[in-house]
N, C-alpha and C positions, 0 to 999 in steps of 0.2 A: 551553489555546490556543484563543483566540477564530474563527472559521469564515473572518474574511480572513486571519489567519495560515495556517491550515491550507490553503485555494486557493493561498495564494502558494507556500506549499512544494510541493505538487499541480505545480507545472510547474519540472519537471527539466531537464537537458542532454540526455535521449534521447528524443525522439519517442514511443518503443515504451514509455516510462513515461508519458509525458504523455497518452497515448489509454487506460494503462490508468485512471490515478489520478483526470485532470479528471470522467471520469463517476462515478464512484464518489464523490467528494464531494458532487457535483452532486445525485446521487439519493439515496444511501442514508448517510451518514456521521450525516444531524441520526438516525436510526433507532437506531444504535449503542446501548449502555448507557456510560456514562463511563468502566467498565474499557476497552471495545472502541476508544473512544475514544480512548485515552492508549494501546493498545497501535497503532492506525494513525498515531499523532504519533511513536510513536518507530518506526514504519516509515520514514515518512520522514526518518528524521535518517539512514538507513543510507546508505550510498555507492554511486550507478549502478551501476556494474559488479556488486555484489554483487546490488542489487536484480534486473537487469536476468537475472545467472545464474538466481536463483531462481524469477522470474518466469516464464523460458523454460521451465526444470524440468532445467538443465544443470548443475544443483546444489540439495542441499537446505538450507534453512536451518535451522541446527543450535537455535534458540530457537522451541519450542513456540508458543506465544503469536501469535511472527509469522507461522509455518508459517502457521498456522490463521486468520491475520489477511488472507496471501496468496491463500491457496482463495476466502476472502470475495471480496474484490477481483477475483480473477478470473473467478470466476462457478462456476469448476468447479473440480476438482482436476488434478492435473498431471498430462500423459503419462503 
């Protein structure tokens, strides 16, 4: 997925994903390696809500890969 695909998907229905994801592409996504890559492309194919629990830490996400894809993106680990 080319980097205007990837910003356009970067803006959600929730607010609370768009402050987290637009800086994250912005600074560090060109950094990635092409696994890291394809595994934040199919972070965003996941569904608000789901995202939005995991994000909070109101839930864990049961795929390894994203867990570790979400710590990235948020800077730190969850609650």
């Amino acid at each position: 997925m080319n980097i205007a695909r990837v910003k356009w998907a970067c803006r959600r229905g929730m607010l609370e994903l768009d402050v987290l994801f637009q800086p994250f592409v912005e600074t560090r996504y060109e950094g990635l390696s092409d696994q890291q890559k394809a595994t934040f492309v199919r972070l965003l194919e996941c569904e608000d809500p789901e995202l939005f629990a995991w994000f909070m830490g109101h839930e864990t996400c049961p795929d390894a890969a994203l867990a570790d894809m979400i710590i990235q993106v948020r800077g730190r680990p969850a609650p």
